[in-house]
C-alpha positions in Angstrom: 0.0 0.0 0.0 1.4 2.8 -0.9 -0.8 5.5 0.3 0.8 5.9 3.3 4.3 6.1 2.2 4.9 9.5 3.4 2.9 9.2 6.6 5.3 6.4 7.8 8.7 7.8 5.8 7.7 10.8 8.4 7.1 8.5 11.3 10.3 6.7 11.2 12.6 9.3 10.2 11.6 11.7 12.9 11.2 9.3 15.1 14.8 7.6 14.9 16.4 11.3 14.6 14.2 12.2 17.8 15.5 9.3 19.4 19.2 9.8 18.0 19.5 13.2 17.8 18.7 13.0 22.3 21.4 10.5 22.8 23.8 12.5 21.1 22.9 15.8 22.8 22.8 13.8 26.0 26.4 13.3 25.2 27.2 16.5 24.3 27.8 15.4 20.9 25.9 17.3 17.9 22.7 16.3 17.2 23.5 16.2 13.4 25.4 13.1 14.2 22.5 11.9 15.7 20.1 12.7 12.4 22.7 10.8 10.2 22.7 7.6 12.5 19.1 7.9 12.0 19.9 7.9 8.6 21.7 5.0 8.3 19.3 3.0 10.9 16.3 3.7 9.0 18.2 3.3 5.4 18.3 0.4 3.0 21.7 -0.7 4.4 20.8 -2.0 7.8 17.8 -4.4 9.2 14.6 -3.4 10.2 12.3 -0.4 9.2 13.4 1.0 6.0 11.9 4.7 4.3 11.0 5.2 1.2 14.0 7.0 -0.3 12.6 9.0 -3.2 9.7 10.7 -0.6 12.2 11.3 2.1 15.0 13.5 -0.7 12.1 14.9 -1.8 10.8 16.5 1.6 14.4 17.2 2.4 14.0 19.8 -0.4 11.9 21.6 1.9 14.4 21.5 4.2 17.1 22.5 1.8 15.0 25.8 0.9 14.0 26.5 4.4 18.0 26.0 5.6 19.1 28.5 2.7 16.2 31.2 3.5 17.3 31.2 7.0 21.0 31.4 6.4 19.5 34.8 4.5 17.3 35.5 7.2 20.6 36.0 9.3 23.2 37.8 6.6 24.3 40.7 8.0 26.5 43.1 6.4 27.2 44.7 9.4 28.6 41.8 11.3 30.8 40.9 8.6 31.8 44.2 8.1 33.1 44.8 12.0 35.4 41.7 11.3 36.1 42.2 7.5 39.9 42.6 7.8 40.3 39.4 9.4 37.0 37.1 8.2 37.3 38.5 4.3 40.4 37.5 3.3 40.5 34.5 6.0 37.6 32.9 4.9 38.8 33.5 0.4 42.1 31.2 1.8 40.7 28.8 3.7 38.2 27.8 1.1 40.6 28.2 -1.8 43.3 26.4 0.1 40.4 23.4 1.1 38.9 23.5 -2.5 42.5 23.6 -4.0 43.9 20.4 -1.4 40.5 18.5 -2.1 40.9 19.2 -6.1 44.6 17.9 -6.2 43.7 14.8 -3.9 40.9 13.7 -6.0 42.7 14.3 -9.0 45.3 11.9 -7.8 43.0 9.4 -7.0 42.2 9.0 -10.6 38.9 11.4 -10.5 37.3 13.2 -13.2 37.7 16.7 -12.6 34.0 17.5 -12.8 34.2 14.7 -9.5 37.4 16.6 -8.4 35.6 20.2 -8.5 32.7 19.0 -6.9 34.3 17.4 -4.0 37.0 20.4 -3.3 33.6 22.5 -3.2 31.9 20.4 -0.6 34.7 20.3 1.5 35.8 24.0 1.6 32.4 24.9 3.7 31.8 24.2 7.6 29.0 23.7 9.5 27.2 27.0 11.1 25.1 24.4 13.3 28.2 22.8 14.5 30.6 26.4 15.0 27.7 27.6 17.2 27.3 24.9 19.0 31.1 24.1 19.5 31.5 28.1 20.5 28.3 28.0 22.5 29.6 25.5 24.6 33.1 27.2 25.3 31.3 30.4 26.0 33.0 32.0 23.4 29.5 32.9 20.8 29.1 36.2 22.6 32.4 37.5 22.5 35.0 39.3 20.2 35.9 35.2 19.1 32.3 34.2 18.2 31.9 37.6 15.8 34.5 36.3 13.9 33.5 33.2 13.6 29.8 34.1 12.4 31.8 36.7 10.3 33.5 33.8 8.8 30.3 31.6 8.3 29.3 34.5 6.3 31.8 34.1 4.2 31.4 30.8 3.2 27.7 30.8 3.2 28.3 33.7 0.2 30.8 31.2 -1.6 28.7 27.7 -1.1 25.5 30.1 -2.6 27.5 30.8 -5.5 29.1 27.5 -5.6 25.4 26.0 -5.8 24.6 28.3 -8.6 27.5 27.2 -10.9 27.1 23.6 -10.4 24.3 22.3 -12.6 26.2 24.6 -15.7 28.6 21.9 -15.5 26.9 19.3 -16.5 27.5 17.7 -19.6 30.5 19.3 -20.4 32.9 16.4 -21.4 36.7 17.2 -22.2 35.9 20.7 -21.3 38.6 23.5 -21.8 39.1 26.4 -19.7 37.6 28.7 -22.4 34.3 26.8 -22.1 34.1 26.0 -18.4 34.9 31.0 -18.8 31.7 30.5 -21.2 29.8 28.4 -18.4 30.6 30.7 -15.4 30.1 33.5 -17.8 26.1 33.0 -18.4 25.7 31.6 -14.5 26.9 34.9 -13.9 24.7 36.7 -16.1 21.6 34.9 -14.4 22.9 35.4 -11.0 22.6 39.2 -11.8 19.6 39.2 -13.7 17.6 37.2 -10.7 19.4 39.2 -8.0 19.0 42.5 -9.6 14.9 41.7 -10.0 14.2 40.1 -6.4 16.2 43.2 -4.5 14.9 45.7 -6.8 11.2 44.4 -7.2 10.9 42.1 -3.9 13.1 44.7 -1.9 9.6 47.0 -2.7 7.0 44.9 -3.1 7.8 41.9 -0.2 8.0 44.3 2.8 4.2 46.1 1.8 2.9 42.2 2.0 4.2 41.4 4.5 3.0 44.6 6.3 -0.8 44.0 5.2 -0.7 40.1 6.2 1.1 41.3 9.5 -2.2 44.0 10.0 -4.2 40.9 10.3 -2.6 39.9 13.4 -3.4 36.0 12.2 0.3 34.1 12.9 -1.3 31.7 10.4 -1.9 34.2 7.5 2.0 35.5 8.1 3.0 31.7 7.8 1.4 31.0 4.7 3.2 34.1 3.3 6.1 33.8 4.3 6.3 29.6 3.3 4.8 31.1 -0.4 7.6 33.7 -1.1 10.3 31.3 0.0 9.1 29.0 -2.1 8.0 30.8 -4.7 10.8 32.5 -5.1 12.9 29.2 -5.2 11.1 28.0 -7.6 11.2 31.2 -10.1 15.2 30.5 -9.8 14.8 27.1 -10.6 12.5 27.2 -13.6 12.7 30.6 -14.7 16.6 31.3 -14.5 17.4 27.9 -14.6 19.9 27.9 -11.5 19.7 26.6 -7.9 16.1 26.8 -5.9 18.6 28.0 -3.0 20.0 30.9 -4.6 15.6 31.9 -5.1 15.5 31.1 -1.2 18.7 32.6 0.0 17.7 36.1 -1.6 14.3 35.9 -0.2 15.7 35.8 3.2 17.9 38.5 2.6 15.1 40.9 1.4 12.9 40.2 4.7 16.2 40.0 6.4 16.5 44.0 5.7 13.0 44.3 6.5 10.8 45.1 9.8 9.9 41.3 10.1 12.6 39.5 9.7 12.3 38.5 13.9 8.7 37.6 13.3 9.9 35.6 10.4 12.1 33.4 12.2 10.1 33.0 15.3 6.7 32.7 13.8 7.2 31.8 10.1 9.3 28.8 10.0 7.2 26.3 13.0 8.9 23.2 10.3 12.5 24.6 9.7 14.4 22.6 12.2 12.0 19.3 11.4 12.4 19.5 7.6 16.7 20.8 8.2 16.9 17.0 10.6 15.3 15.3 8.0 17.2 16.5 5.5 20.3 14.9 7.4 18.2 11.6 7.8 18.0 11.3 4.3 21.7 12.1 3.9 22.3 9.6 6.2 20.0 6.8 4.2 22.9 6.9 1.4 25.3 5.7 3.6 27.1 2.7 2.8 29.6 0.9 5.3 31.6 -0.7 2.7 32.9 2.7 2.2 35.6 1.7 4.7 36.4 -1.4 3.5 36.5 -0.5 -0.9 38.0 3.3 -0.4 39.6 3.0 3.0 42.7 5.2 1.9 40.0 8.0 -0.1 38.1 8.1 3.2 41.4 8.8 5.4 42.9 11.4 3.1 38.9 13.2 3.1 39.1 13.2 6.9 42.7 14.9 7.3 41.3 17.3 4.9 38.5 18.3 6.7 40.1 17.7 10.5 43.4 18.9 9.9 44.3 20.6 6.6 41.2 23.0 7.1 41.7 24.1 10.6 45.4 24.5 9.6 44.8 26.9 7.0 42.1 28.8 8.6 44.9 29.5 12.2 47.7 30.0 9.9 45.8 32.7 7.8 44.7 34.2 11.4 47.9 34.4 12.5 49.5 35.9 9.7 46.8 39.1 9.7 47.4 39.4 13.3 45.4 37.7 15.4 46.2 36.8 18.6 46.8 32.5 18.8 44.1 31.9 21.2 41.4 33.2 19.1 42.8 31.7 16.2 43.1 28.3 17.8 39.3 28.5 18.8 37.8 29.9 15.5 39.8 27.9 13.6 39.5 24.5 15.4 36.1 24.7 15.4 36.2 24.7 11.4 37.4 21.2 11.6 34.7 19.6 10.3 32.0 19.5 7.0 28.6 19.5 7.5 25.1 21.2 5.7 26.7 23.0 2.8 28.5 20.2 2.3 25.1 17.8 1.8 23.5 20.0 -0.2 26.5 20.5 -3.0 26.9 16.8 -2.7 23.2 16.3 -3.6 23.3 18.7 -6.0 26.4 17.4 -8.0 24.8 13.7 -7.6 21.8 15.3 -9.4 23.7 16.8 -12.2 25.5 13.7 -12.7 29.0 14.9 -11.3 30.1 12.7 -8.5 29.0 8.7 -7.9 27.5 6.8 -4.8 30.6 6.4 -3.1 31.9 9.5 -3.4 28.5 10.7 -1.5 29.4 7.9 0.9 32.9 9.0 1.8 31.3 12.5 2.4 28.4 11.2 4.9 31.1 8.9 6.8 33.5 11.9 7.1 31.2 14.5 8.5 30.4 12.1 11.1 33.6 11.1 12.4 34.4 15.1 11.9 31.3 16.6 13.7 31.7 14.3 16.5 35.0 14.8 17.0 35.7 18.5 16.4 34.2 19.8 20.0 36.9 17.5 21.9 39.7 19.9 19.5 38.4 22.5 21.8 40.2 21.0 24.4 43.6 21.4 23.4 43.5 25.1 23.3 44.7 26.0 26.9 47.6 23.5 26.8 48.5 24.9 23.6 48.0 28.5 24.4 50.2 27.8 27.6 53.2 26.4 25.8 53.1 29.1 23.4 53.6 31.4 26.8 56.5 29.4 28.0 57.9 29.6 25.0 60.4 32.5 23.8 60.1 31.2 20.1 56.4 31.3 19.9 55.5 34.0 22.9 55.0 36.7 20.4 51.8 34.7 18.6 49.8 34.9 22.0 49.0 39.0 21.8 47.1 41.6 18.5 50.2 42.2 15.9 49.8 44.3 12.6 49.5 41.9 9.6 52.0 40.3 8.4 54.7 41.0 11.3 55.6 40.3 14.8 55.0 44.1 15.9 52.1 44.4 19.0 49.1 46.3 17.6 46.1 47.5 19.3 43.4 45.6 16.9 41.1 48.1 14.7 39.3 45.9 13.0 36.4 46.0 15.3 37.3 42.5 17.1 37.1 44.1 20.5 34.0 46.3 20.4 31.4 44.9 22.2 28.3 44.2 20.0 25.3 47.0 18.8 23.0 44.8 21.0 24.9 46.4 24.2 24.1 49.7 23.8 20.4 49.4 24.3 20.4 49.0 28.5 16.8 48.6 28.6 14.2 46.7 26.7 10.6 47.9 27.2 8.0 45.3 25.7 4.8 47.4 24.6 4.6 50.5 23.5 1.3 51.6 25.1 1.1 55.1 27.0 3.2 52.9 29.7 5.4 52.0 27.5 6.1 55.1 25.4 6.1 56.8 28.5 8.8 54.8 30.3 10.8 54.9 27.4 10.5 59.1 26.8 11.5 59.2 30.6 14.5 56.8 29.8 15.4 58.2 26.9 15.5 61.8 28.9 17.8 60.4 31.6 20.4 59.3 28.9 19.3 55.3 29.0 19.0 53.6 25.7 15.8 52.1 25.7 14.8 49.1 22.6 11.0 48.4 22.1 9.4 44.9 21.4 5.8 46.1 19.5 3.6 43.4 17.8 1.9 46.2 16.1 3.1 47.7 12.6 1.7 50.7 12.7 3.3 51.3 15.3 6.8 51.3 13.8 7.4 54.9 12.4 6.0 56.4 15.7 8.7 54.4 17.9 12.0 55.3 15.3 10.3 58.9 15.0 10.8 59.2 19.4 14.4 58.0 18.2 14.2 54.3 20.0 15.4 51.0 18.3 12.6 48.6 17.5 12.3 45.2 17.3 9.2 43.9 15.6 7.8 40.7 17.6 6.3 38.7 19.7 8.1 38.7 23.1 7.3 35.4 24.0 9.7 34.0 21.5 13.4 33.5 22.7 14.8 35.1 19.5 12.6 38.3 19.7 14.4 39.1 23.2 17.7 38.0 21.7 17.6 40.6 18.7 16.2 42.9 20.8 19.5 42.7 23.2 18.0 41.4 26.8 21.0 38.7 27.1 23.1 42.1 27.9 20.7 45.1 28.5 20.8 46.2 32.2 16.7 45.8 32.7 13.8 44.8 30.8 10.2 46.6 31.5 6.9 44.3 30.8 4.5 47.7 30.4 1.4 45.9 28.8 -0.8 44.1 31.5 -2.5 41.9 29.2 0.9 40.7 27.8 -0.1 36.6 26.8 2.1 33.9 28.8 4.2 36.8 31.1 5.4 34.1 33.2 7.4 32.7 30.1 8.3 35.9 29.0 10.3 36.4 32.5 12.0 32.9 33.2 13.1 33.4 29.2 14.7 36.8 30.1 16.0 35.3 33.2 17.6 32.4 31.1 18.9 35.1 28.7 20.7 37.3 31.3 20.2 35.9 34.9 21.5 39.4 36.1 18.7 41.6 34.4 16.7 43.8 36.4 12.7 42.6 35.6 9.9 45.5 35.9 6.1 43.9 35.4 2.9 45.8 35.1 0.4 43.7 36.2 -3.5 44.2 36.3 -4.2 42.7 39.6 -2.4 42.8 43.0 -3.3 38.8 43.0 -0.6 38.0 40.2 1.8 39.7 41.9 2.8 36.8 44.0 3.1 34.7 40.3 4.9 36.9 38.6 7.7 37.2 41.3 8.1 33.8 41.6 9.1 33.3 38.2 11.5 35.4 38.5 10.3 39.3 38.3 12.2 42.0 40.5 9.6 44.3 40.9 5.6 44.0 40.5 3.4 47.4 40.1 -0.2 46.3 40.4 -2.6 49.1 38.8 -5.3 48.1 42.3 -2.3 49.2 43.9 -1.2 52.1 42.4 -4.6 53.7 42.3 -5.2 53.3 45.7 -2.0 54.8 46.7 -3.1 57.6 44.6 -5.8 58.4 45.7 -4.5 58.1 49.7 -1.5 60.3 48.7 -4.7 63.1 47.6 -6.5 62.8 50.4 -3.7 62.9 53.4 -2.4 65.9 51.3 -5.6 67.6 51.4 -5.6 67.2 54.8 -2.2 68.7 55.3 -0.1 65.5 56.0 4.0 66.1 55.8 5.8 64.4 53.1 7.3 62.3 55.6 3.6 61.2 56.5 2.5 60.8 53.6 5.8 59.0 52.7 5.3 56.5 55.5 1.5 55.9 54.9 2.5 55.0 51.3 4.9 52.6 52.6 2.1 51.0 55.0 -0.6 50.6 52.6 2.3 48.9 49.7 2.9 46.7 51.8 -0.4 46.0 53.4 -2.0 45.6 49.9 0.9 43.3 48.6 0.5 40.6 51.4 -3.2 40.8 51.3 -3.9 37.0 51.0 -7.8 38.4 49.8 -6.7 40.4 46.7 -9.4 39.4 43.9 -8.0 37.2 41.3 -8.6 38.8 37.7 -11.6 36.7 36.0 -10.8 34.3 32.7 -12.6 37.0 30.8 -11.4 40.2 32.0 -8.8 41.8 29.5 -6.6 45.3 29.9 -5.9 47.3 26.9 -1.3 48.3 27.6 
């Protein structure tokens, strides 16, 4: 029966990669190991439960647009250019050095070249799952180390974009010279331009009004559905209409609602399936793996691995050493390029498509990245023992401090390495922008504190930039809307909508975020209070509260009370009103307009 092909392909793959994908993360190991044991567990090459093949590649295509339209989603110009000196010309050697190693290797192993190009492409990219992750669990993402590394990424993600574009022009082209393989890259250049030149120009004008009317609505399903029908219309205009890569269609649309007022309500609202269709993606890499890779191309599969483990890492130190950089940010940026990972899939699938590379060759590639994922975090350990011989050391002293490019001189670094990120400057997030909110923020802003708003409203974006505050367009319940909006380093965060859905989860997210923050929460009814500083809130002002203070403060002035009186009576009835174990309870119905 084959009507429920996909229902079970989607049953068992998710389920092994849920099952794998724990154990690994249990083991601190990546969970993209975990997705291509799955993989293999599920494939055609072990016992048991097998999927169907041709539905799971198929829905992996999802996850192949969805991975390229987030990488998009998170280009930024401005990171790359506070690291450009070192991550620019870095990340051009690295790959060209990886590409070029890979290229000669495969060549020697009696390769075609089409087989040898292909492969010294897949290899010259790292995993941004796995950096983060290996960084992440260092500490070193937030710091002057992790910019570079995400500087880097960018990079890379710029080349394997490219790289994705030119590969399909290559097939067919037997015996080709280097004048025809100019002609090839010649028209894949031409289409490149044309398709980027109409999807800024047209989508940069027309994409962000859309989305603005959907976002009116206030329906999260409506802004799903558009978003999920640009990415993948767009991908499919580049496939059909230009005749190059679908992720070249979804990497631009990323970029366009990257730039835009929604691109944190894109990745927190938009893509619900991204992670599921990215994992399955892996599982379906994973189903072409073949264990006889070991046995029939033992010596292909060694000399893959040094290229990825230690050939790549090399290069990528070595190049941040020579422009100045001091060896134990080199050592952790570049060891934790020692391993291949989605790029890498996705030009392996594509050149199997396009008829450039065999089976095996898509076998040695799945059997490296896991040896390489799941060994590249222990690299991370060898940093300090490193970093302290190099200090004992006369000869090699000089590599552990900033030097200009290209000598042993000291150098205060100007590249922007040590400048603590945009995010910092905003001290306080206020979530609302209400006549609380705007007026917490005006007062703020007043007292020289940077204030960023979260506002789920877009209308209410030009009045917010026009009082000269950052905004962040959002739903503060999501993790990444608080991220982007800087609460993992602002100083306070102010919750100045009382009807604000799930405030609980709001707070123990900020709390995970910066466990230092300072927590402000309006709140409706002197009943939650109690709730809301359990889960983690510094300070509760109940409007019952407030109004009743108020209106005492009136009264004991009229009367002719002292400010110290009236101070001290405000003091007795806080406190009285906060411990009152008879404070109503706000009804399931009742609702506060911020």
């Amino acid at each position: 029966m084959h009507e429920f092909d996909i229902i079970t392909t989607l049953a068992g793959g998710f389920t092994a990669a849920l099952i794998f994908g724990y154990i690994c993360h249990r083991i601190r190991i990546s969970p993209i190991v975990g997705f291509l044991v799955a993989g293999i567990v599920v494939g055609p090459t072990t016992p048991g439960f097998t999927a169907n093949g041709q539905i799971a590649a198929q829905l992996a295509e999802i996850g192949v647009v969805l991975l390229l339209f987030d990488v998009g989603l998170h280009f930024d110009l401005q990171e790359l250019g506070r690291v450009r000196r070192i991550a620019l010309p870095g990340a051009l050697l690295q790959c060209t050095g990886s590409f070029l190693a890979t290229f000669l290797m495969m060549l020697w192993f009696a390769s075609s070249w089409q087989e040898a190009l292909s492969m010294g492409i897949a290899m010259s990219f790292a995993s941004t799952v796995v950096v983060t992750r290996v960084l992440s669990d260092v500490n070193q993402l937030q710091t002057p180390t992790g910019n570079l590394a995400i500087g880097w990424l960018i990079v890379q993600d710029v080349l394997a974009v490219l790289a994705l574009v030119l590969l399909p022009n290559l097939k067919g082209i037997e015996g080709a010279s280097w004048f025809s393989l100019i002609g090839v890259l010649e028209i894949a250049a031409l289409k490149i331009a044309i398709l980027i030149a109409a999807v800024m120009f047209l989508g940069g004008r027309l994409i962000p009004r859309i989305l603005h009317r959907v976002a009116e609505t206030r329906s999260r399903e409506l802004f799903t559905l558009t978003i999920l029908v640009i990415v993948l219309g767009l991908a499919l205009v580049s496939a059909k209409g230009f005749g190059v890569s679908m992720a070249l269609g979804a990497f631009l649309a990323g970029v366009v609602i990257g730039q835009s007022d929604f691109s944190v309500r894109a990745t927190t609202d938009a893509l619900p399936m991204r992670d599921a269709f990215a994992a399955l993606f892996f599982v379906s890499v994973g189903m072409l793996f073949d264990p006889v890779v070991f046995f029939e191309t033992p010596g292909l599969f060694g000399a893959v691995l040094f290229v990825a483990m230690v050939l790549t890492p090399a290069l990528a130190i070595g190049t941040m050493l020579l422009l100045g950089l001091p060896l134990k940010n080199a050592l952790r940026v570049g060891l934790s390029f020692a391993q291949i990972g989605e790029f890498s899939f996705i030009v392996a699938n594509l050149a199997k498509r396009s008829g450039l590379i065999s089976d095996s060759l898509e076998h040695v590639l799945v059997a490296v990245s896991i040896f390489s994922i799941a060994l590249s975090p222990m690299l991370q350990w060898s940093v300090e023992p490193i970093l302290g011989f190099a200090r004992q050391s006369t000869t090699l002293r000089w590599l552990t401090v900033s030097r200009k490019p290209l000598t042993s001189q000291p150098a205060i670094p100007t590249d922007g390495l040590d400048l603590e990120d945009p995010a910092s400057e905003f001290r306080t997030v206020v979530v609302g922008y209400g006549p609380v909110g705007r007026t917490a923020a005006k007062l703020l802003d007043e007292n020289g504190i940077h204030a960023t708003i979260i506002e789920m409203n877009p209308g209410s974006m030009e009045p917010i930039r026009s009082a000269g505050h950052r905004v962040v367009l959002g739903d503060a319940i999501h993790i990444e809307t608080l991220k982007r909006a800087g609460v993992d380093k602002a100083q306070s965060l102010i919750l100045s909508a009382s009807n604000i859905a799930q405030t609980t989860d709001v707070i123990r997210m900020a709390r995970l975020l910066n466990p230092s923050i300072q927590i402000l929460v309006r709140s409706a009814y002197v009943g939650n209070c109690e709730v809301l500083l359990q889960s983690g809130a510094d300070h509760v002002i109940a409007e019952e509260s407030e109004v009743a203070l108020a209106m005492a403060e009136t009264i004991l002035r009229d009367l002719g009370a002292t400010a110290e009186q009236i101070d001290q009576q405000r003091a007795k009835l806080r406190s009285e009103l906060h411990q009152d174990p008879q404070a109503p309870k706000p009804s399931s119905s009742s609702k506060d307009a911020p």
